[in-house]
N, CA and C atoms as a LAMMPS dump frame, in Angstrom:
ITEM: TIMESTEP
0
ITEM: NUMBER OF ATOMS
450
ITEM: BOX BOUNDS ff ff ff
-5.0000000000000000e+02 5.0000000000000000e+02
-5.0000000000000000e+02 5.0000000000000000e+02
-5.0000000000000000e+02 5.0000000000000000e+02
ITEM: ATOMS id mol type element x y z
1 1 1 N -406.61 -88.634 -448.12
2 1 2 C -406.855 -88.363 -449.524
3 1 3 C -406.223 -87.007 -449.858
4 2 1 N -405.895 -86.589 -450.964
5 2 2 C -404.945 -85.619 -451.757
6 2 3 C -406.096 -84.615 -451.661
7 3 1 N -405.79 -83.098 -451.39
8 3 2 C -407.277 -82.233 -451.755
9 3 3 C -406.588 -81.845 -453.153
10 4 1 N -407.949 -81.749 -454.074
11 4 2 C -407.397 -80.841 -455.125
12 4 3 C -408.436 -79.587 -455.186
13 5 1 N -407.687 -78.626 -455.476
14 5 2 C -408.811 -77.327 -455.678
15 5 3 C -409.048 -77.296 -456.946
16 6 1 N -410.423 -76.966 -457.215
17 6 2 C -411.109 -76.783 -458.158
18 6 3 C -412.331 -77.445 -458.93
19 7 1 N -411.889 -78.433 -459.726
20 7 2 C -413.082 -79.182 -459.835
21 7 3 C -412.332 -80.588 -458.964
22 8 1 N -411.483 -80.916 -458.797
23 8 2 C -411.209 -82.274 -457.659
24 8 3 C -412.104 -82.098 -456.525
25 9 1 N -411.922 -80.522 -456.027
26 9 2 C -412.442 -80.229 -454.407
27 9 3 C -413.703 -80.615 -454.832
28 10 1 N -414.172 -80.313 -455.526
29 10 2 C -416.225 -80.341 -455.35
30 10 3 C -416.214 -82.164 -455.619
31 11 1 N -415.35 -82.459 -456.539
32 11 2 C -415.912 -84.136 -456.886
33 11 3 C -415.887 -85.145 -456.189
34 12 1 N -414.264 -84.903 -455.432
35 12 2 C -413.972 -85.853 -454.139
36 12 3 C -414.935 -86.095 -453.076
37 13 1 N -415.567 -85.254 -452.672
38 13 2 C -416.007 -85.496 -451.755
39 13 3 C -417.282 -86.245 -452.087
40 14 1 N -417.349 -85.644 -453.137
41 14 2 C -418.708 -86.848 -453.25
42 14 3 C -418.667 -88.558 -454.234
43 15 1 N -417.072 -88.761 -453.881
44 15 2 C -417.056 -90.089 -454.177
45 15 3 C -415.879 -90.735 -455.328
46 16 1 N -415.762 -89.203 -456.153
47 16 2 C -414.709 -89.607 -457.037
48 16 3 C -413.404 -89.795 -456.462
49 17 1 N -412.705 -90.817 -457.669
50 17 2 C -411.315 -90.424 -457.177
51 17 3 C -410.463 -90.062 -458.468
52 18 1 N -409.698 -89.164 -458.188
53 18 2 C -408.525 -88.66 -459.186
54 18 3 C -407.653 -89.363 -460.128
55 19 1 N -407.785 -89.886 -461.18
56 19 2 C -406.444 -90.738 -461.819
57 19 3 C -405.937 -89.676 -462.962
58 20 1 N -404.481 -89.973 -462.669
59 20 2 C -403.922 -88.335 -463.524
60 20 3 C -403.52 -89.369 -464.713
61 21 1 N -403.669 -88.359 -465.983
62 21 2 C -403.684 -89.062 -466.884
63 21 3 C -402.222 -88.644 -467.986
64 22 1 N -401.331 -88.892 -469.008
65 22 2 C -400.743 -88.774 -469.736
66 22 3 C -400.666 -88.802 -470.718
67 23 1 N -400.204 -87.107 -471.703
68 23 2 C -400.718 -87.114 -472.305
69 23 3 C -399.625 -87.158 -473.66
70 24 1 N -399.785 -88.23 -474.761
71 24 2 C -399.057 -89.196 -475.855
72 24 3 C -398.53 -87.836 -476.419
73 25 1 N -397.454 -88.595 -477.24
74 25 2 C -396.626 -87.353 -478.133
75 25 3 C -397.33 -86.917 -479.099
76 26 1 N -398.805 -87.455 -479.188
77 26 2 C -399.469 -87.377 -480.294
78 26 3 C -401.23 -86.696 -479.769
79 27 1 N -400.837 -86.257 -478.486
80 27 2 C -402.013 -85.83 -478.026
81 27 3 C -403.559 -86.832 -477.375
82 28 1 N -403.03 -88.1 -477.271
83 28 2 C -404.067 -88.655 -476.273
84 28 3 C -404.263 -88.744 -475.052
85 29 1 N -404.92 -89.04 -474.439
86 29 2 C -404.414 -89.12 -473.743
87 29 3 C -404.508 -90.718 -472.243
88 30 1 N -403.317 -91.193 -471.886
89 30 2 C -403.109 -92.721 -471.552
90 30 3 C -403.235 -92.412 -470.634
91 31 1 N -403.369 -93.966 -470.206
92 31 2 C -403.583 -94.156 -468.785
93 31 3 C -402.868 -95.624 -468.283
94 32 1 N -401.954 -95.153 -467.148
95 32 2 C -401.251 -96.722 -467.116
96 32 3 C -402.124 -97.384 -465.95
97 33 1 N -402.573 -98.677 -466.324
98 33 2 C -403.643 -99.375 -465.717
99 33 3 C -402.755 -100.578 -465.343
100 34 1 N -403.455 -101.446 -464.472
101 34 2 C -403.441 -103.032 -464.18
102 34 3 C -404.162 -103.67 -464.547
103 35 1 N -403.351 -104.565 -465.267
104 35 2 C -404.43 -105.898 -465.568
105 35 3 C -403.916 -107.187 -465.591
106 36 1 N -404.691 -107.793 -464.32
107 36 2 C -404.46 -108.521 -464.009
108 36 3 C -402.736 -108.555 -463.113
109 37 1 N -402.702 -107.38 -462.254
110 37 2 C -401.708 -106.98 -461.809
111 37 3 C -400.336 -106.562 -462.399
112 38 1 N -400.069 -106.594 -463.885
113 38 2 C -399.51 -106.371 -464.974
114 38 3 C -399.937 -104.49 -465.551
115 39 1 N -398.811 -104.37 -465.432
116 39 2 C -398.664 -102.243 -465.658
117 39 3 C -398.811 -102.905 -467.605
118 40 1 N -399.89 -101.74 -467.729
119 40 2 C -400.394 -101.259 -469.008
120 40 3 C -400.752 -100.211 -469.545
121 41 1 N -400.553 -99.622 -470.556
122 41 2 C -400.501 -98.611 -471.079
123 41 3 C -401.975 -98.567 -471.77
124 42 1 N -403.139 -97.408 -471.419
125 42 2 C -404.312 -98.376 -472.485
126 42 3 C -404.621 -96.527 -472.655
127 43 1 N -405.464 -96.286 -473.724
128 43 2 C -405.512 -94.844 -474.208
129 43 3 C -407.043 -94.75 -473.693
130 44 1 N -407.281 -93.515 -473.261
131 44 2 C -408.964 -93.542 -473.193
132 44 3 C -409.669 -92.759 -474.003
133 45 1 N -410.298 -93.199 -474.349
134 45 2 C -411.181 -92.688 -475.953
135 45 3 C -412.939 -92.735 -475.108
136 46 1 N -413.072 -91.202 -475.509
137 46 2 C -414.598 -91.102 -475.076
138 46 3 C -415.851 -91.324 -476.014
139 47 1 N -414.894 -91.842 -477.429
140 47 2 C -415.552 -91.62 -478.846
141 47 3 C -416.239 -93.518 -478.274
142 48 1 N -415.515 -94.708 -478.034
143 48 2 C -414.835 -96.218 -478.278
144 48 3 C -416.496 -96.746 -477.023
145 49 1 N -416.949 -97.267 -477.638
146 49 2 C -418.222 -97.551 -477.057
147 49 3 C -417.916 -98.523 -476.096
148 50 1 N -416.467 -99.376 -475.693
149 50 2 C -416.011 -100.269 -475.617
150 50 3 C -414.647 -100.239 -474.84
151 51 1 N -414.516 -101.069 -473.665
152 51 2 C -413.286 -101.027 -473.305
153 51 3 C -412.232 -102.258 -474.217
154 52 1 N -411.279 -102.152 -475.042
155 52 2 C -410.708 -103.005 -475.656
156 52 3 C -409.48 -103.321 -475.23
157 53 1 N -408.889 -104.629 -475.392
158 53 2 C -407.341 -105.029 -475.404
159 53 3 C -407.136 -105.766 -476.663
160 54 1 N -405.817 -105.339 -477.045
161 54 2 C -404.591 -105.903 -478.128
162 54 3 C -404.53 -106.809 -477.893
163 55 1 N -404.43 -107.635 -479.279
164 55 2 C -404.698 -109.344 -479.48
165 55 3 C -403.265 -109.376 -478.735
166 56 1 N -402.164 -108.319 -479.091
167 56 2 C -400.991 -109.19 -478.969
168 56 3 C -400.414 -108.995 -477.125
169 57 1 N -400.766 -108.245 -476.747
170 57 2 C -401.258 -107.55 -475.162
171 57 3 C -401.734 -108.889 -474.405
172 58 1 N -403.03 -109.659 -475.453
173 58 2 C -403.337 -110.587 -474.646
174 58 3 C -402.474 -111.576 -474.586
175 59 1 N -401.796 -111.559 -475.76
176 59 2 C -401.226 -113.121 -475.921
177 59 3 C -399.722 -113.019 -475.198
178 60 1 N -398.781 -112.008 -475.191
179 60 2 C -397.985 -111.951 -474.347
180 60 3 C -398.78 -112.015 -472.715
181 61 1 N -399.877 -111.602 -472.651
182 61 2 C -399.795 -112.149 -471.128
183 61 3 C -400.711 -113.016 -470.404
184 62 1 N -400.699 -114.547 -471.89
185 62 2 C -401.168 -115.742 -471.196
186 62 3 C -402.858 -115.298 -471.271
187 63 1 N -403.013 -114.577 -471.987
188 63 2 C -404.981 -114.835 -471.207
189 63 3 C -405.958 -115.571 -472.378
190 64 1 N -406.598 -116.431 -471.854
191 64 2 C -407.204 -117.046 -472.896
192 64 3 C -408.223 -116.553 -473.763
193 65 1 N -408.183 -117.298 -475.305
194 65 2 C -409.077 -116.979 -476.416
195 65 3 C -410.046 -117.858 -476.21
196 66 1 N -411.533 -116.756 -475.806
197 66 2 C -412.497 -117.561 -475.512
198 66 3 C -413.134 -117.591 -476.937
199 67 1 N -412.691 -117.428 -478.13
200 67 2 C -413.814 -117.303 -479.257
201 67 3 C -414.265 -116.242 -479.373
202 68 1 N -415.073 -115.832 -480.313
203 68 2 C -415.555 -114.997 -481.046
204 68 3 C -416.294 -114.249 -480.399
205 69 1 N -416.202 -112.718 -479.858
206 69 2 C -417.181 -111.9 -479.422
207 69 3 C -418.308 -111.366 -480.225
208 70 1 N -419.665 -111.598 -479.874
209 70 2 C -420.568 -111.73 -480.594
210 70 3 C -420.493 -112.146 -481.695
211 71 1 N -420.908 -111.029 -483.159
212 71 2 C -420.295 -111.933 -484.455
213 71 3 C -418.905 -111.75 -484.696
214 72 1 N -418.339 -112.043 -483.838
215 72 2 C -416.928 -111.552 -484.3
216 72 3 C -416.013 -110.346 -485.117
217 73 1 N -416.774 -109.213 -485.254
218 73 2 C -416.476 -108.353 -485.983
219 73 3 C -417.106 -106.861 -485.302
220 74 1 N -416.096 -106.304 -485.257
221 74 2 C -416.404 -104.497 -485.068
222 74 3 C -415.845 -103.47 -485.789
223 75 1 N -416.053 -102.491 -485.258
224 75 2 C -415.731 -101.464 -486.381
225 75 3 C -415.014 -100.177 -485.656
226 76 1 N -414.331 -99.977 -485.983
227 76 2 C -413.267 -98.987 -485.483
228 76 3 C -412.53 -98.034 -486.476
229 77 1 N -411.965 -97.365 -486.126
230 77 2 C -410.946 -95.956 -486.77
231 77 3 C -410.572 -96.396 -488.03
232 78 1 N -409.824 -97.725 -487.811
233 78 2 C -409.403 -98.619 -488.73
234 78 3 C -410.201 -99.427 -489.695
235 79 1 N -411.4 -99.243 -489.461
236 79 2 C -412.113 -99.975 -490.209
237 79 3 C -413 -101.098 -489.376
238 80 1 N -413.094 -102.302 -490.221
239 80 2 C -413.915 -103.276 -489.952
240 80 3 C -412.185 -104.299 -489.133
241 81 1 N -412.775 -104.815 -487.863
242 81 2 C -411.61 -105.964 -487.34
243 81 3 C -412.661 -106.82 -486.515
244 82 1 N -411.615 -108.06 -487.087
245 82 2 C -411.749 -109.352 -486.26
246 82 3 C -412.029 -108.828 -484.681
247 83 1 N -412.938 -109.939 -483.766
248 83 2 C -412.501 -109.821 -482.41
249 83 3 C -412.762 -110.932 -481.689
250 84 1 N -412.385 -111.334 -480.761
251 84 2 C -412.381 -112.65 -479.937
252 84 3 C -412.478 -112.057 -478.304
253 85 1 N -412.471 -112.779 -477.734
254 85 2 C -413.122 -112.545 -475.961
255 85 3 C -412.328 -113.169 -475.184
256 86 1 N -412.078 -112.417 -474.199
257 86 2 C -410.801 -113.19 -473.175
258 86 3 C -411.515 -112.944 -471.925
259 87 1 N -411.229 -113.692 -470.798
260 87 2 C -411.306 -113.749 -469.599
261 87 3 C -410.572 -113.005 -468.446
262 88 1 N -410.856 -112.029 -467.602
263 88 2 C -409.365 -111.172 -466.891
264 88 3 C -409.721 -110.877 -465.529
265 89 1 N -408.903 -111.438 -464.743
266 89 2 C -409.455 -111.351 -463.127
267 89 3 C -409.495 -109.627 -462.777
268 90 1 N -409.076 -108.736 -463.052
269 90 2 C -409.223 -107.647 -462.578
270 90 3 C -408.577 -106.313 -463.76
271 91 1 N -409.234 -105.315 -463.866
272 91 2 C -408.526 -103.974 -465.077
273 91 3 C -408.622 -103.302 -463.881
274 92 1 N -407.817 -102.906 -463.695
275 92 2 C -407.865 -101.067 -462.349
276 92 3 C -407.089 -99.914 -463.054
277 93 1 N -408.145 -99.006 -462.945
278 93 2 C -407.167 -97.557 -463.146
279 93 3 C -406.948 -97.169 -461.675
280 94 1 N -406.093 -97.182 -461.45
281 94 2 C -405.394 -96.955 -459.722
282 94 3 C -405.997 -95.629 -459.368
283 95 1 N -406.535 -95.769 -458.283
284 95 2 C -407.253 -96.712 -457.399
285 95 3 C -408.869 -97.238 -457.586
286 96 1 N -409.116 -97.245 -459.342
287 96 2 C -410.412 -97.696 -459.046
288 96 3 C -410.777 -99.151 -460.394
289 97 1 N -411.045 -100.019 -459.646
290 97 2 C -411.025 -100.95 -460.111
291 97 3 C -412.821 -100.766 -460.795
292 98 1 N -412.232 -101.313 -462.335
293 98 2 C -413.601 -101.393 -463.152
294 98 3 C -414.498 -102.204 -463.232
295 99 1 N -414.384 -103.045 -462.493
296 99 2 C -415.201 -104.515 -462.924
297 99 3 C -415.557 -105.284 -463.188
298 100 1 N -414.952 -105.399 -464.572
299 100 2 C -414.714 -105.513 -465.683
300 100 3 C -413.839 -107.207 -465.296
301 101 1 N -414.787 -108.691 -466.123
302 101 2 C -414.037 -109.731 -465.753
303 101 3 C -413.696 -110.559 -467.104
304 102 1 N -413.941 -109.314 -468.168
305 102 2 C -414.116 -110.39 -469.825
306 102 3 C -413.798 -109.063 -470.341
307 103 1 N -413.341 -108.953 -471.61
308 103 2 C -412.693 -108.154 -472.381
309 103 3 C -412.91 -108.217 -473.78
310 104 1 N -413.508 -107.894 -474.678
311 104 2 C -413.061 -107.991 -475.968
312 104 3 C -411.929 -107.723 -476.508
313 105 1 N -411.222 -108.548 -477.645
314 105 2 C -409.711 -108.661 -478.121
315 105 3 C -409.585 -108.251 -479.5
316 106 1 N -409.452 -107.323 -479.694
317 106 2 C -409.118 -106.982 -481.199
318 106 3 C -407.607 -106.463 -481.365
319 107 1 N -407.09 -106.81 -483.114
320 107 2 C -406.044 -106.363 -483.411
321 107 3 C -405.302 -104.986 -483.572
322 108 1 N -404.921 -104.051 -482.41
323 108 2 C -404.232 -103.214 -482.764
324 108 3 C -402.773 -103.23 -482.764
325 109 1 N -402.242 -103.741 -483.8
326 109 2 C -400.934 -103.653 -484.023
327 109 3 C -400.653 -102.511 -485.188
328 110 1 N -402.177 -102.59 -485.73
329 110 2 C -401.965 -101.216 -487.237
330 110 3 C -402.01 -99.856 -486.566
331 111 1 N -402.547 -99.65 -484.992
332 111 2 C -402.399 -98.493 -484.416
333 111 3 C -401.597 -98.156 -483.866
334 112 1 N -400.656 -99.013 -483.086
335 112 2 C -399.487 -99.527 -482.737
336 112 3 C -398.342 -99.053 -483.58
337 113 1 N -398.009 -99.441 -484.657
338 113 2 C -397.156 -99.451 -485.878
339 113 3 C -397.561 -97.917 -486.351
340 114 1 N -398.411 -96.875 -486.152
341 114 2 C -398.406 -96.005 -486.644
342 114 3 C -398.08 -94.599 -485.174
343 115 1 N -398.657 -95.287 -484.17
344 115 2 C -398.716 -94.587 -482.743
345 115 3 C -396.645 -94.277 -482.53
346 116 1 N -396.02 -95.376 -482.951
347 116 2 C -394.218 -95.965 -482.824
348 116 3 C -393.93 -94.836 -483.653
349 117 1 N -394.335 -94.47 -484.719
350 117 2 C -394.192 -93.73 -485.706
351 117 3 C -393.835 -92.359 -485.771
352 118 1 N -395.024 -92.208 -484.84
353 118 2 C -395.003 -90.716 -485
354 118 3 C -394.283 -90.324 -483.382
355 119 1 N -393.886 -91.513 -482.325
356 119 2 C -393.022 -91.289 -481.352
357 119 3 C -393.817 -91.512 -479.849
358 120 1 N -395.173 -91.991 -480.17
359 120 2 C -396.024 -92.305 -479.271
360 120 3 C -395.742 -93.882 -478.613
361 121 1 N -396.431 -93.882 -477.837
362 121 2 C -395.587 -95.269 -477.457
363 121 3 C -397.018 -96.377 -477.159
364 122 1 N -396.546 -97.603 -477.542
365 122 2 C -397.612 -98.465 -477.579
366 122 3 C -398.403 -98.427 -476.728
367 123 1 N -399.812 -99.079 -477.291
368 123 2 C -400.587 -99.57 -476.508
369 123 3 C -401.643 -100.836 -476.032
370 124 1 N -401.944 -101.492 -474.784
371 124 2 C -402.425 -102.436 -474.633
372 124 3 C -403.56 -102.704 -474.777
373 125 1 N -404.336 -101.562 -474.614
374 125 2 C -406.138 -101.378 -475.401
375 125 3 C -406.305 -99.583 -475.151
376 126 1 N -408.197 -99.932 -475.111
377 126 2 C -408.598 -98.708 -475.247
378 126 3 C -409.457 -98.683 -474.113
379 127 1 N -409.919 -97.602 -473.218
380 127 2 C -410.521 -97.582 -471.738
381 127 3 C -412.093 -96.97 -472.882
382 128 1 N -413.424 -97.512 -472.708
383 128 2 C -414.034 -96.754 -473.623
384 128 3 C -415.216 -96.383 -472.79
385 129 1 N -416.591 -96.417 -473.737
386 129 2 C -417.834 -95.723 -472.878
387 129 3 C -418.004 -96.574 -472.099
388 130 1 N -418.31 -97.994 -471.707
389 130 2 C -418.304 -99.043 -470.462
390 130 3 C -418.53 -98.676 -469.439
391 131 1 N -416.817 -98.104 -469.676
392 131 2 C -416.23 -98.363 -467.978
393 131 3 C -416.723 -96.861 -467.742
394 132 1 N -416.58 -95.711 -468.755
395 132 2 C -416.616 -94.433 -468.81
396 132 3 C -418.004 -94.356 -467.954
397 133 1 N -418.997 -94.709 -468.503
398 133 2 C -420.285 -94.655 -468.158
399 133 3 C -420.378 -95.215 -466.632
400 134 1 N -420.389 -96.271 -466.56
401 134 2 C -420.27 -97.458 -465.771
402 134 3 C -419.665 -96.647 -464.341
403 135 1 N -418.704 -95.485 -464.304
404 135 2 C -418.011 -94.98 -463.146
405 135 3 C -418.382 -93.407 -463.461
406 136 1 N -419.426 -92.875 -464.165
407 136 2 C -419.75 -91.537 -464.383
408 136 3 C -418.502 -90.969 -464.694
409 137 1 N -417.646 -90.965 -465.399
410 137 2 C -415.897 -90.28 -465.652
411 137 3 C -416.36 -88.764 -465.635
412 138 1 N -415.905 -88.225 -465.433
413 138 2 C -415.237 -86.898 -465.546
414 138 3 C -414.15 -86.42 -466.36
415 139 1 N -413.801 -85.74 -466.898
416 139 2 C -412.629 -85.501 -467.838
417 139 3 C -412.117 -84.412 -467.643
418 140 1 N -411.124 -83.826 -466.868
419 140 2 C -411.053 -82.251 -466.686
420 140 3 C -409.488 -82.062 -467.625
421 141 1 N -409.997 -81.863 -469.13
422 141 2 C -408.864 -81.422 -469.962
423 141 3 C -407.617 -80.845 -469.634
424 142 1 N -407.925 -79.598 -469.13
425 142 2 C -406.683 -78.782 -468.757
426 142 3 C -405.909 -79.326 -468.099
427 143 1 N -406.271 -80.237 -466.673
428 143 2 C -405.629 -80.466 -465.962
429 143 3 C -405.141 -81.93 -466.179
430 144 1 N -405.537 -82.452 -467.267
431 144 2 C -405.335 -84.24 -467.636
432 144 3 C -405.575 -85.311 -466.537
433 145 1 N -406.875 -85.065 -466.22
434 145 2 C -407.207 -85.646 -464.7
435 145 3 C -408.454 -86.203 -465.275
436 146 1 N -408.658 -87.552 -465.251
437 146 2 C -409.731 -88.339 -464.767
438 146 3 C -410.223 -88.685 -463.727
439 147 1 N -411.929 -88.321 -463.579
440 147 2 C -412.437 -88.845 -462.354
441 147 3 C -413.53 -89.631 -462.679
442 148 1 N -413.429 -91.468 -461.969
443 148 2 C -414.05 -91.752 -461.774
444 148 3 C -414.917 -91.949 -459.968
445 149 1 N -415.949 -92.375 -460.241
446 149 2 C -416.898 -92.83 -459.198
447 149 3 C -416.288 -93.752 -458.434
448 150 1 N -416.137 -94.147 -456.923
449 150 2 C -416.084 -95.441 -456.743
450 150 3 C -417.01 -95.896 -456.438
């Protein structure tokens, strides 16, 4: 394992692991994930109660529309959006796989179309409190380093 000094040294050892994160021309900051063994670009938002994927994310890569997640409707940056539920054998932020075997699907192509814009580069969803929670995250700003739990 990599030592890092500072806050890595104290966390590692007790279980975390390091995923370095990148940070958008627009100040977010991404994370390129797998899903379903497929490299993805997904932003992590500590605000997003929710880990999400792009309707169109899903549909370029084959995963099925299981119908309507709960009432079909959430609420985001953007407002009020449609959402539907897909099925996904595995999401990993390298090296730590989330758990995660169903997904909610909502439309970001309006974040997309504005992210292109300003020189940021697309994205396939959003990593949110879930998984955040779910792996105790860590966030060490300065250094653009996520730590989750394994």
């Amino acid at each position: 394992m990599e030592k890092h000094d500072g806050l890595g040294g104290f966390l590692e050892p007790q279980g975390y692991r390091r995923i370095d994160l990148k940070k958008s021309a627009i100040g977010h900051f991404e994370v390129e994930a797998k899903l379903n063994g497929q490299k993805v670009v997904m932003i992590v938002d500590t605000g997003a109660p929710q880990t999400v994927l792009d309707m169109t994310a899903a549909r370029d890569m084959g995963l099925p529309d299981e119908g309507p997640c709960g009432d079909g409707k959430a609420i985001g940056a953007g407002g009020e959006v449609s959402t539907s539920r897909t099925s996904i054998d595995e999401l990993i932020l390298e090296p730590i796989s989330t758990g995660l075997r169903s997904l909610p699907v909502v439309d970001l192509n309006h974040c997309n179309v504005e992210l292109e814009k300003l020189g940021a580069r697309r994205i396939s969803g959003v990593i949110g409190g879930d998984v955040l929670f779910a792996k105790s995250a860590v966030l060490e700003f300065a250094s653009g380093a996520l730590y989750l739990k394994e």
